[in-house]
C-alpha positions in Angstrom: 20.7 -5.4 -16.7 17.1 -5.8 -15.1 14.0 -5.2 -16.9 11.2 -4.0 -14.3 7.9 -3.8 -15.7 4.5 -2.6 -13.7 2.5 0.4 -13.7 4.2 4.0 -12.9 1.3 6.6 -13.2 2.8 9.4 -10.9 3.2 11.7 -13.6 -0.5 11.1 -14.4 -1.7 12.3 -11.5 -1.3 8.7 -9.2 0.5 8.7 -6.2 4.2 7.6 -6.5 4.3 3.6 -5.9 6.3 0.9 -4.8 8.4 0.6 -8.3 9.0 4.0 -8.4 10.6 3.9 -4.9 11.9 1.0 -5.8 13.4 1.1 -9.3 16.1 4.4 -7.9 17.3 2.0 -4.9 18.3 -0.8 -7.2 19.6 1.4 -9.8 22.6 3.1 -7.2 23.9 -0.8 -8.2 22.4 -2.0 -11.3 21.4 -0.5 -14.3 17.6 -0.7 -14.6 14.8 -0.1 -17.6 11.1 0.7 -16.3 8.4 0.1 -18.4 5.5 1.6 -18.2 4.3 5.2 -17.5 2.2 4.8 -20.7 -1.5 6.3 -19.6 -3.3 4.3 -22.0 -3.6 0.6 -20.9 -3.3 -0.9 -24.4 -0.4 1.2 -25.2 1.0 0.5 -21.4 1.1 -3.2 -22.0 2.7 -3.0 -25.5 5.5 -0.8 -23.9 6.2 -3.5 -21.1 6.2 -6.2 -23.7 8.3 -4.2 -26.3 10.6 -3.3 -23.7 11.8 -6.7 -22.7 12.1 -7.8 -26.2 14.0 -5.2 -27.1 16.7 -6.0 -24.1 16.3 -9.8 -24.5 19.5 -10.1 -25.0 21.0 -8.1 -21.8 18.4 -8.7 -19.6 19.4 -11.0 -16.8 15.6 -11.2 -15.3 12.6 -9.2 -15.0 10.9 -8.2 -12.3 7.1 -7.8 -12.7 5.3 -5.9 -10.2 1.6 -8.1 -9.9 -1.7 -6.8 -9.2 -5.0 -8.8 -8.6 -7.5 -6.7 -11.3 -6.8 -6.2 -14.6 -3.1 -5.7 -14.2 -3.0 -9.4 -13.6 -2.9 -10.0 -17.8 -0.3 -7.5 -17.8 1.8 -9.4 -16.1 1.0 -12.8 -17.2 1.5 -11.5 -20.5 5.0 -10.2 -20.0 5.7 -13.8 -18.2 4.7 -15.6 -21.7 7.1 -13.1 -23.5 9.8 -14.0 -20.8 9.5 -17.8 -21.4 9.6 -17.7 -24.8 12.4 -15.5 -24.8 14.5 -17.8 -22.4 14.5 -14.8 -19.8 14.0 -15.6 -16.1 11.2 -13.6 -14.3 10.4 -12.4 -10.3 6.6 -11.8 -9.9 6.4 -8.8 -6.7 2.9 -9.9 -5.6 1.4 -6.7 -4.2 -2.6 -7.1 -4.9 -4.4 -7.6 -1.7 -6.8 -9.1 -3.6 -4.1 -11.9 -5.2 -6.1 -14.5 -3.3 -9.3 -14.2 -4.7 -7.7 -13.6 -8.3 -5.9 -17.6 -7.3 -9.5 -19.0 -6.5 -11.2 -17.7 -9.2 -8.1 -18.0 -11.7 -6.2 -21.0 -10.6 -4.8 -22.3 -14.2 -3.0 -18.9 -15.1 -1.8 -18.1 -12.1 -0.2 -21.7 -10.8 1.3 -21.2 -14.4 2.5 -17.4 -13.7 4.3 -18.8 -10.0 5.7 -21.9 -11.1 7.2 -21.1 -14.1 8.5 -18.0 -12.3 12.7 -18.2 -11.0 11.5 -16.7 -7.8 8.7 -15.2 -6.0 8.5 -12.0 -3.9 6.1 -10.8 -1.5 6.4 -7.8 0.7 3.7 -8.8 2.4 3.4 -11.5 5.1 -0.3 -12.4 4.3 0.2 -12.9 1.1 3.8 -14.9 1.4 1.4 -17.0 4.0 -1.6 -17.9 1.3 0.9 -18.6 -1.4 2.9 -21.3 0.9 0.3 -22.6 1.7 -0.6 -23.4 -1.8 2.4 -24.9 -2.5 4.9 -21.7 -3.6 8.2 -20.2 -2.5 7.6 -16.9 -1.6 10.6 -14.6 -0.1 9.3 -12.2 1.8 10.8 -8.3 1.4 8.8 -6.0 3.2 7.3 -2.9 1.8 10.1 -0.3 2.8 10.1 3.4 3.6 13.5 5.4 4.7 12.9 6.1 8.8 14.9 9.2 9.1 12.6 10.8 6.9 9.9 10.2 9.5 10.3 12.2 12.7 7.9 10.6 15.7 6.0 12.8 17.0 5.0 12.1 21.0 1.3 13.1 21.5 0.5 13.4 25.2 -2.8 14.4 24.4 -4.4 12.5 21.5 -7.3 15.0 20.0 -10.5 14.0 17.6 -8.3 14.6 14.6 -8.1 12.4 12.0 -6.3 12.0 9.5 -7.0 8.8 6.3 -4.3 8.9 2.9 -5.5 6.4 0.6 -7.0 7.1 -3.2 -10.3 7.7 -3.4 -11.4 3.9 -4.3 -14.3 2.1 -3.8 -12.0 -1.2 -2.7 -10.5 1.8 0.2 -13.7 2.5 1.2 -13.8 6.4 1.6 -17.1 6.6 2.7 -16.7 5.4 6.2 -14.2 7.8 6.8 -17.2 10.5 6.9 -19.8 7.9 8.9 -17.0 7.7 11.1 -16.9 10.8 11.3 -20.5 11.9 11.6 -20.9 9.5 14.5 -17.6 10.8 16.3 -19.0 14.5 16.1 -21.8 13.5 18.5 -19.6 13.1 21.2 -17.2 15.5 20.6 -18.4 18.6 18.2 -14.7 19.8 17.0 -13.8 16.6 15.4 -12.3 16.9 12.4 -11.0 14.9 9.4 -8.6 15.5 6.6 -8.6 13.3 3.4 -5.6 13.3 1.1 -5.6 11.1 -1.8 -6.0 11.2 -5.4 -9.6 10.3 -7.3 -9.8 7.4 -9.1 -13.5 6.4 -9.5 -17.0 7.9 -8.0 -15.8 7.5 -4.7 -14.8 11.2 -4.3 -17.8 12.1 -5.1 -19.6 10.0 -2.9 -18.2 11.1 -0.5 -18.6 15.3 -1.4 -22.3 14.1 -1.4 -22.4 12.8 2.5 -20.4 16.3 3.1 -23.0 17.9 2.0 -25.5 15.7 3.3 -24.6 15.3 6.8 -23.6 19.8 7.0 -20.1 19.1 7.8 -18.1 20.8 5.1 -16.2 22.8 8.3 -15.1 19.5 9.6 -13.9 18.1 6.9 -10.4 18.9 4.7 -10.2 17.3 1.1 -6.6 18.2 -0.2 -6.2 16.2 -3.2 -2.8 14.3 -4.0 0.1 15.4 -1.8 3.9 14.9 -2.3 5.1 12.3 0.6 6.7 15.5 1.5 3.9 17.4 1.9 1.3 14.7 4.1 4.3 14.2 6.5 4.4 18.0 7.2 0.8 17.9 7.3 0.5 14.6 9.7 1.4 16.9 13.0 -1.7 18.3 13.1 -3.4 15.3 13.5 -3.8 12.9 16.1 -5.1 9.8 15.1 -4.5 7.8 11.6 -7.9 5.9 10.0 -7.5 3.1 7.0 -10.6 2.2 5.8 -10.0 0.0 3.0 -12.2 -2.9 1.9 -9.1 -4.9 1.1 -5.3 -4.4 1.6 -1.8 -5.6 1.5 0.9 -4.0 3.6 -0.1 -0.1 2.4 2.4 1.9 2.6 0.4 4.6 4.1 -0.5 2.8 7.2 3.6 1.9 7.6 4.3 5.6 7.6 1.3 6.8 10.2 3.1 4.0 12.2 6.3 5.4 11.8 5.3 9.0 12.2 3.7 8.1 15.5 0.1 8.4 14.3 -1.7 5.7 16.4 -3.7 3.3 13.5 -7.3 2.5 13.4 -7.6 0.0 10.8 -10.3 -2.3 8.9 -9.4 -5.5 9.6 -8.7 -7.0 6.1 -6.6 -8.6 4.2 -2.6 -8.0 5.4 -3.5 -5.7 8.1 -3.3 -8.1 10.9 -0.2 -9.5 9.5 1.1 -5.6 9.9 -0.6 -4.4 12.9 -1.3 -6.3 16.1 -4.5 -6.0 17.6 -4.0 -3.9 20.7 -0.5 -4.0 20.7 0.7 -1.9 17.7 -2.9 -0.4 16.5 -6.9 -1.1 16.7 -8.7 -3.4 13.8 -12.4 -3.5 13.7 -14.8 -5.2 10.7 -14.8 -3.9 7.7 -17.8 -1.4 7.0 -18.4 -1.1 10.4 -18.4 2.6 11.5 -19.7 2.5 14.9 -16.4 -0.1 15.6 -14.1 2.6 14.5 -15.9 5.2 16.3 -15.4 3.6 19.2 -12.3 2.6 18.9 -11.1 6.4 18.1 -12.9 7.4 21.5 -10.7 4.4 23.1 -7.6 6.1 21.8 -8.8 9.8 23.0 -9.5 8.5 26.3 -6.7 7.0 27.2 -3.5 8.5 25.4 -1.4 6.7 27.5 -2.5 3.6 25.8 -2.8 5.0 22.3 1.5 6.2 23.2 2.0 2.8 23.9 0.2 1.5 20.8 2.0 4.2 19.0 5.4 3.0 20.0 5.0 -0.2 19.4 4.1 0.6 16.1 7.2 2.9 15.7 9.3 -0.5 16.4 7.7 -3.0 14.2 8.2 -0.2 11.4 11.9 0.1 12.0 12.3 -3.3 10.5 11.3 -1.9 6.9 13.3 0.5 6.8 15.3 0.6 3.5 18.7 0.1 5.9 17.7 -3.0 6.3 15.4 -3.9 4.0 18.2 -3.2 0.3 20.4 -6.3 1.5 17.4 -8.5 0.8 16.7 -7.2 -2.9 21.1 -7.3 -3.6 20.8 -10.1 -2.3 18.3 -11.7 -4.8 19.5 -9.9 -7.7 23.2 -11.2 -6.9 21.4 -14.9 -7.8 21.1 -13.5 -11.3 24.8 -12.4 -11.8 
């Protein structure tokens, strides 16, 4: 049996993660127990903990989805519990942010990946900083399942834009709208639509530049939408904007790419290790709206070249899809039979 512990908040308003993608793929093979969808964080942890302790004794290894903020002690925590209990462990580094946690935190977390049986990454960027630092990291990409995601051709690419993230201060909502604002000078029936759930005063921050800047016509705030739902919504719009202050390998970006939404991204963090610059999307600075701007008027301009970036993009995604992407986790599950 496999123990997976991290955070699964969907019912809670949170858009659906990785584990909760995940944990329904490995369990067509293995039998699986989650832990945690507890709201409360102190009661979250105790659940993860209590969970492998309780099925210490049929648990073959635990897989520990790891975060860079306070989710980090989570998952250190559960990693004491495992050694103690004689129970091997696979940290899933997902935090774009992990490096930073590394410098500032070295002691815990050289403890957290050596003692670990094996280390997974699903991003390149961060399978690159760990090596370098002296860890095995096996890298399984982030995975979506392709035939889910039609491609949609644009011959004409329009000033519609369209940015899925949580409303976070590390995501940077806010130069979605200065994006916007400085695209609307140039051409008046731009428009953007925001989908994401709130999670701190960024959603209102943002309402506020609305407001301020008059363009409450221009701009669609739908909340949290089912996969389901974005993807239906994604063919009315022509070009897809991350914004984010710090990143990974989203999973949002992967399924603009697959969908055929040509990708202006900050350039942070795992981004370049997803995206190549003006081969499979556009990266400008981070914070920098008058980059983006221009790079969206780039794409508009020439939709030849933003249907070339686009399948390019639709190419490099294929490789995660989960077709190709499950032998990799049966394959590292198998080491624990």
């Amino acid at each position: 049996m496999i123990v997976y512990v991290g955070n699964m908040l969907s019912k809670h308003g949170s858009s659906i993660n990785f584990m909760e993608l995940l944990v329904p793929k490995i369990e067509s093979r293995y039998p699986v127990l989650a832990a945690s969808s507890k709201k409360n964080k102190i009661l979250r942890l105790f659940d993860m903990l209590r969970v492998v302790y309780v099925n210490r004794s049929s648990c073959q290894v635990v897989f520990i989805d790891t975060y860079s903020t306070s989710a980090f002690v989570y998952a250190f925590l559960v990693s004491r519990l495992c050694l103690y209990l004689s129970i091997p462990y696979v940290p899933i580094l997902h935090g774009g942010n992990l490096p930073n946690r590394f410098i500032r935190d070295q002691s815990r977390v050289k403890s957290f990946l050596k003692e670990a049986r094996h280390i997974v990454s699903p991003s390149l960027y961060l399978q690159d900083f760990f090596s370098k630092q002296g860890f095995e990291v096996n890298f399984i990409p982030n995975f979506i399942e392709l035939d889910k995601y039609a491609f949609l051709k644009r011959e004409k690419v329009r000033p519609k834009l369209l940015w899925v993230r949580a409303f976070h201060s590390v995501y940077n909502p806010t130069l979605a709208i200065e994006t916007l604002r400085l695209l609307l000078v140039k051409y008046p029936e731009a428009e953007l639509c925001m989908v994401g759930s709130s999670k701190d005063d960024s959603f209102h921050a943002v309402a506020s530049l609305i407001q301020e800047y008059k363009i409450e016509k221009q701009v669609r705030l739908t909340g949290i939408l089912s996969k389901a739902e974005w993807i239906r919504l994604s063919v009315e719009y022509d070009i897809f904007i991350n914004t984010t202050t710090i990143d990974n390998m989203p999973i949002s970006v992967i399924e603009a790419m697959a969908l055929g939404l040509p990708v202006v991204s900050t350039n942070v963090g795992g981004i370049p290790f997803l995206i190549a610059q003006q081969q499979e999307g556009l990266l400008v600075p981070s914070g920098d709206a008058e980059e983006m701007k221009s790079s969206i008027v780039k794409l508009i301009e020439q939709p030849s070249f933003a249907a070339e970036l686009a399948q390019h993009a639709r190419k490099k995604v294929a490789a995660f899809d989960w077709e190709v992407v499950q032998s990799k986790w049966f394959d590292l599950i198998q080491k624990f039979e």
